[in-house]
Steps between C-alpha positions, in 0.01 A plus 500: 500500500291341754133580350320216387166566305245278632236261316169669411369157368528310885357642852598380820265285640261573779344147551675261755659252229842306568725265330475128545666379819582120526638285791770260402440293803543107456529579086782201529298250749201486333376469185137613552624828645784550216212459255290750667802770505599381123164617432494826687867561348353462126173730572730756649764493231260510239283762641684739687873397436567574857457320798614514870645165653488410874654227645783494303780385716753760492511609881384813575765629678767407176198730332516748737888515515522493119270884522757631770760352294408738228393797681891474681660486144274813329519723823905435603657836361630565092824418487407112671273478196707695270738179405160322357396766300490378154285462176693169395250235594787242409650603852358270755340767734406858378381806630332760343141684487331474191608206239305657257597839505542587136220300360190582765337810455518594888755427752380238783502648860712188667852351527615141413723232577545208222636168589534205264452180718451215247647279373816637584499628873731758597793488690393599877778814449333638213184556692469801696572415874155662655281271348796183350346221734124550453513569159722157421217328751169670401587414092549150621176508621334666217647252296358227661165701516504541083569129519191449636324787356577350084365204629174607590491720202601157226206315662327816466562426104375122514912482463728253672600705879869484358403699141587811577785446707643269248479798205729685779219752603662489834849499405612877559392711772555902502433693841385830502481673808304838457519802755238770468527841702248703648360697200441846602220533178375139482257676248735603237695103455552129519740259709461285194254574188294292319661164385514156491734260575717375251625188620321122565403570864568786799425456846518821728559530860350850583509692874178643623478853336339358212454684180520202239165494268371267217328603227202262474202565297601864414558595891797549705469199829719571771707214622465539834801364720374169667728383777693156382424543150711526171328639215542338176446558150489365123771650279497581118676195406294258730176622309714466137585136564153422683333648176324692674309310799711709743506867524748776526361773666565888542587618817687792656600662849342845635712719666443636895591788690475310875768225492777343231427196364724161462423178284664222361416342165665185361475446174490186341667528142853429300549851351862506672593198380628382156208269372377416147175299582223636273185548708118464356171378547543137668446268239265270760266814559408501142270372287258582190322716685766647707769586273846684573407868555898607564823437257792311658759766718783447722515688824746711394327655238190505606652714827707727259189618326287539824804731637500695202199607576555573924227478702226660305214344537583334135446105482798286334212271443329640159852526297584105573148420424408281137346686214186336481494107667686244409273178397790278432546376125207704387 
């Protein structure tokens, strides 16, 4: 159930490489220095579709209490957890351990806590009480963090800093918190296989077991846990409406048999909420020689297809992609 056949096509790699990491520092005081991270934002989203930020401004300790938050909640006994269990991601919060049971070929070896944060915030009581204050205060602060974050990314575009924010890119926000036990045969599966993210943008708070890895250039990179950073990365529908100048990137988690493993990613995307706007290639990106590579979707379907197909390692991206490109009237 839990064997996971590994990639023959992709190797590990053996060379020190890491994933861009760029200090937010002064990025709203002054304008040479937001020009200089706007730059290293677009290289790294275009590139690597990952990136580590520093200087961030979400305290560490909110960080900190936000891991312990989670690691309380997964490691309190059953029957606490019990009354979240749930497949009905209408419910605000649920619990279970594999969302895509039935349509991945392999069980994932981890547990998970959902929690739908935006636009609608729950009600304090329907959070669970071992983690109900730093969860409503650390998704305040990631909030204010994507803010920032589709900023950087619009002027990243030649767009206006508002663009993204104003197509509601940042209007929902879904928290998964991940728990991975000690794998007794690390060997034999995955915390998480091969996937992308589905969504416009993810940023993950990670502990210091490590075990994320990138694919870039046909090798697995470990992200390695840097102290005071937030790891973030381009989503499927950021690189549909982009047209492509940003890039959604595989990654997955490796399982270890010396300690369990907690993480938080927030997700920014709508698919739990009830929303008709048709997303494409942004009309201002294109041109004669740049035309639309991707058909118009909503979020909702374009999420319904990608969980049809679980986490297998199979992009969304090809089946909302244009015959052959579109050159206007011609």
């Amino acid at each position: 159930m839990f064997h996971h056949q590994f990639e023959n096509n992709s190797v590990s790699c053996g060379i020190q490489v890491s994933i861009p990491i760029i200090g937010l520092k002064k990025v709203k005081q002054n304008r040479t220095t937001r020009e200089e991270i706007v730059g290293k934002v677009r290289n790294a989203s275009k590139t690597w579709g990952f990136f580590q930020v520093l200087n961030h401004g979400i305290p560490m300790n909110v960080m900190e209490e936000m891991k312990d938050g989670a690691r309380r909640f997964f490691e309190q006994d059953v029957e606490s957890k019990s009354r979240f269990f749930s497949r009905d991601y209408t419910k605000r919060v649920v619990y279970n351990l594999n969302f895509d049971l039935y349509s991945s070929p392999a069980a994932k070896w981890r547990d998970t806590v959902v929690c739908s944060m935006a636009p609608d915030p729950p009600k304090p009581e329907e959070l669970p009480a071992v983690f109900r204050d730093i969860m409503l205060e650390y998704s305040k602060q990631v909030m204010n963090l994507g803010y920032l974050l589709f900023e950087l990314l619009s002027e990243a575009l030649g767009l206006n800093p508002d663009y993204l924010k104003d197509i509601d890119c940042a209007k929902g926000l879904v928290m998964l918190s991940h728990y991975y036990p000690i794998c007794p045969q690390p060997e034999l599966t995955l915390d998480s296989s091969k996937h992308a993210d589905n969504g416009f943008l993810t940023i993950l708070l990670q502990d210091n077991v490590g075990g994320l890895q990138v694919l870039h250039q046909n090798q697995w990179i470990n992200v390695l846990p840097t102290p005071g950073a937030l790891v973030i990365n381009i989503g499927d529908l950021l690189q549909l409406i982009s047209n492509d100048r940003f890039t959604s990137v595989d990654h997955r988690v490796v399982t270890n048999s010396v300690s369990p493993r907690v993480s938080m990613a927030s997700f920014f995307t709508t698919a739990l909420v009830p929303d008709t706007r048709l997303y494409g290639p942004i009309k201002e990106l294109l041109s004669q020689n740049n035309p639309p590579k991707y058909k118009e979707t909503t979020v909702k379907d374009f999420i319904t297809y990608f969980n049809s197909k679980g986490l297998s390692g199979t992009s969304p991206l090809p089946y909302f992609k244009l015959s052959k490109p579109s050159h206007g009237d011609k």
